[in-house]
N, C-alpha and C positions, 0 to 999 in steps of 0.2 A: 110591574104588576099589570099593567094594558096588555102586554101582550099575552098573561097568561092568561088575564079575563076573556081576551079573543078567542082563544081556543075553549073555554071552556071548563078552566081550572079555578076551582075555588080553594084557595087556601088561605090562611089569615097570617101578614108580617105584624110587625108591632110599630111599625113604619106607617103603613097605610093605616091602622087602628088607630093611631096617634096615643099609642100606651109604652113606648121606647123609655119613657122613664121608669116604667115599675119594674120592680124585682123581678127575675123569672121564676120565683113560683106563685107567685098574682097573675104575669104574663099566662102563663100557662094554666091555672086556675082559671083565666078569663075565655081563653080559647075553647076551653072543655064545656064551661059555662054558654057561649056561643054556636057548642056543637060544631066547632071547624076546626080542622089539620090546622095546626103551626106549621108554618118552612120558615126556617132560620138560617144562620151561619155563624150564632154565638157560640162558643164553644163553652160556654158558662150554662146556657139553655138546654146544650146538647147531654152536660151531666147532671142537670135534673130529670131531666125525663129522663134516663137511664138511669137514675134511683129511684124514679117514681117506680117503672118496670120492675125492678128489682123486687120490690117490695108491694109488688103486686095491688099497685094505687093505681087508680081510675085517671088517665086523663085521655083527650078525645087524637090523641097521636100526633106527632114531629115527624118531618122531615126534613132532612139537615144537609147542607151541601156546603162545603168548605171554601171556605171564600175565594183565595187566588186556582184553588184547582178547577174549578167547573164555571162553563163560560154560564151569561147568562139566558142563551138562546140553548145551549147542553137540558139549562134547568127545565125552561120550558118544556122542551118536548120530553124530557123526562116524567116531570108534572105530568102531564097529556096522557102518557101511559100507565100512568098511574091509576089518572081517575078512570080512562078507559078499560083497564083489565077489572075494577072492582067499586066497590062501594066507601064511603066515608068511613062505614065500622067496621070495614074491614083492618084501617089504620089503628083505630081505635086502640091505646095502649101499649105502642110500638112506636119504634124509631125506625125509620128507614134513612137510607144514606143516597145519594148523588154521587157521582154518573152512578147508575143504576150498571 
């Protein structure tokens, strides 16, 4: 997470949050609550918010990168381009995926 703060990436784990115990739809509830992108790589995380989407529920966006396939330095600068082409609310209620 240092290195994505260095560039300039905000996004909220549940790691750094110290919320790894809660359910993902508290986790997620609390990200939207915070008004910050989740990045994860729970694949439990990854189908709530794709039924949140489904059903056309508010939460403030995931990005989801699978664990052994995308390095961690892949994420980064993925990240990076992310926030750089747009805004938070651009995420806003969407799953995006890693390697871009």
């Amino acid at each position: 997470m240092n290195g994505m703060r260095l560039c300039g990436v905000d996004v909220l784990t549940a790691h750094e949050d110290g919320t790894s115990e809660l359910p993902d739809t508290e986790l997620l509830d609390r990200a939207t609550e915070l008004e910050r992108v989740l990045f994860t790589q729970d694949d439990d995380l990854l189908a709530e918010a794709a039924q949140r989407h489904r059903q056309s529920q508010t939460f403030s966006g995931v990005i989801y990168a699978q664990q052994l396939r995308v390095s961690i330095g892949d994420c980064i600068r993925d990240l990076e381009i992310i926030v750089q082409a747009g805004e938070r609310e651009d995420i806003a209620g969407q799953v995006l995926f890693l390697p871009l």
